[in-house]
C-alpha positions in Angstrom: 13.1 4.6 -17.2 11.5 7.8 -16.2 13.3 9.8 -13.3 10.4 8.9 -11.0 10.6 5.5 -11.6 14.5 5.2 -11.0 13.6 7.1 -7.8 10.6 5.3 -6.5 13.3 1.8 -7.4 15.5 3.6 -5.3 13.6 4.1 -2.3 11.8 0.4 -2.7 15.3 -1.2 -2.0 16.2 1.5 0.3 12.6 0.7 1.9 13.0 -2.7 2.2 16.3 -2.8 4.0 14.5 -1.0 6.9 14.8 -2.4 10.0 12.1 -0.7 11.7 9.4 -2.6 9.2 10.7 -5.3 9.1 10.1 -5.2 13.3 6.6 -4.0 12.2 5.8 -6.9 9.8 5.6 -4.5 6.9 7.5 -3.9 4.0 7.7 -0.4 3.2 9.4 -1.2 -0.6 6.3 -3.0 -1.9 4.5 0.6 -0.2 6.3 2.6 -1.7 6.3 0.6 -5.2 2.1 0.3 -5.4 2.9 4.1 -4.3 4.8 4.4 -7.9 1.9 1.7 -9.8 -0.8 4.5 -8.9 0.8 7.5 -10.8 -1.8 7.2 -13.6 -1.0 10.1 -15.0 2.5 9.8 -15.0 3.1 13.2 -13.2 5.9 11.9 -11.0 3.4 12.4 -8.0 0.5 10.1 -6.7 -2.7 12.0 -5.5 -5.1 10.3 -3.2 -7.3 10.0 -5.4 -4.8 8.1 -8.2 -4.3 6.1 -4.9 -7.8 5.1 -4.2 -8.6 4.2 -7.5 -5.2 1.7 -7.1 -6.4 0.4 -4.3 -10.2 -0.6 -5.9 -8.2 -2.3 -9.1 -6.3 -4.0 -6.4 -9.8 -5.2 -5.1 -10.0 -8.0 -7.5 -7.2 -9.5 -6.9 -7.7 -9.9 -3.8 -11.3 -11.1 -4.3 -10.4 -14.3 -6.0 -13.5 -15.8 -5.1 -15.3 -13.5 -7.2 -18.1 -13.0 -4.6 -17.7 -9.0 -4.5 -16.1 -9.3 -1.0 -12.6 -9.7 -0.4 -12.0 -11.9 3.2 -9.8 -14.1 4.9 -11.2 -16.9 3.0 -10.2 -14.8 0.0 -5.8 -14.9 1.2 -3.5 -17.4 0.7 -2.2 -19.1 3.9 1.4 -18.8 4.8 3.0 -22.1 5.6 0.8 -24.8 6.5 -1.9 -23.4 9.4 -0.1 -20.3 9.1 -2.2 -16.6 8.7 -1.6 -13.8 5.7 -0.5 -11.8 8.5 -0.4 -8.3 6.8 -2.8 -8.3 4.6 -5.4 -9.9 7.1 -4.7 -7.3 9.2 -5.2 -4.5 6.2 -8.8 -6.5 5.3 -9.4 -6.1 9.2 -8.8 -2.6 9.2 -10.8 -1.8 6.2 -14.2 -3.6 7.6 -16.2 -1.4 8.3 -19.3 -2.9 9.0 -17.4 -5.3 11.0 -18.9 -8.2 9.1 -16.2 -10.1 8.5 -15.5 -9.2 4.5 -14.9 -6.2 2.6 -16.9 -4.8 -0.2 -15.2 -3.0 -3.0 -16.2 0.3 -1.2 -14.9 -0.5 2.3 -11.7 -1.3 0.3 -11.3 1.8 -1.5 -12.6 4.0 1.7 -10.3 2.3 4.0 -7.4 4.4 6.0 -4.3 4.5 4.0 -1.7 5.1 7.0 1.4 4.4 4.7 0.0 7.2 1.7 -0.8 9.5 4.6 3.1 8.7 6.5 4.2 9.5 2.7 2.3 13.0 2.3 4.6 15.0 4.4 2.6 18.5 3.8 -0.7 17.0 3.9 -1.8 18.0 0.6 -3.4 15.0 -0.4 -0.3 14.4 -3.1 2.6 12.3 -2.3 5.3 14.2 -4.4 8.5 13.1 -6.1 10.0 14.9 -3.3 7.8 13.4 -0.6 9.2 9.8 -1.7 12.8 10.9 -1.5 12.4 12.2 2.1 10.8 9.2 3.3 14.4 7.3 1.1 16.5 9.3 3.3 15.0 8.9 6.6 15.0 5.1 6.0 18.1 5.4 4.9 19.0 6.8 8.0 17.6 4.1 10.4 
C-alpha cells in the first residue's frame, strides 16, 4: 500500500469518527476515500479535473435505470418510506435545469463543496498534504 493510500485510510477512519458530520448527515470518510479513488494518475494528489471525471464514472451507478438521467427514482430508499437523504440532496444540488433529474453533464458540472473544503490553497489540487490537514483538524473536533 502506497503512502497515499495508508494516508487517505488514515484520514477515512479519522473522518468518519467526526462528530460534526455526522450532525451534518455526511460522512466525510467515504469523501475523503472517492477523494483517494480519483488519483488516476497515482501522483498522491487529486486534481479537479481527476475529480470530475470520478464523479461522471460515478454517473452510472447512480443511473441504474439506464435512462441517461440519474433521479430520485434512480436511489435506493432507506427503510421502508424512508428518503436517500444525502445523496438526494447531492442529485438536488446538481440540477441545474431544475427538472427534476440529472444528465451526465449536470453531474460532472455540479459544485463539489467537500473537494473545494479539501483544497486548502485553492489550486485546484487536493495534495497529500491537503488530506492530512483536513486528518488533523477532524482529529481535533
Amino acid at each position: 500500500m502506497s503512502s497515499f493510500a495508508r494516508t487517505a485510510s488514515a484520514i477515512g477512519l479519522a473522518a468518519s469518527l467526526a462528530l460534526s458530520a455526522a450532525a451534518q448527515g455526511r460522512d466525510p470518510g467515504e469523501m475523503l476515500e472517492r477523494l483517494r479513488q480519483a488519483d488516476a494518475d497515482g501522483d498522491g494528489a487529486v486534481s479537479k479535473a481527476e475529480f470530475a471525471a470520478f464523479r461522471t464514472r460515478m454517473f452510472d451507478r447512480l443511473d441504474r435505470d439506464g435512462d441517461g438521467f440519474a433521479s430520485a427514482g434512480d436511489l435506493p430508499a432507506r427503510a421502508a418510506g424512508g428518503t436517500a437523504g444525502g445523496a438526494g440532496d447531492m442529485l438536488a444540488r446538481a440540477d441545474a435545469d431544475g427538472d427534476g433529474k440529472v444528465s451526465r453533464a449536470e453531474f460532472a458540472a455540479a459544485p463539489s463543496p467537500g473537494f473545494d473544503r479539501l483544497d486548502a490553497d485553492g489550486d485546484g489540487t487536493v495534495t497529500q498534504a491537503e488530506f492530512a490537514a483536513a486528518a488533523q483538524a477532524l482529529r481535533a473536533r
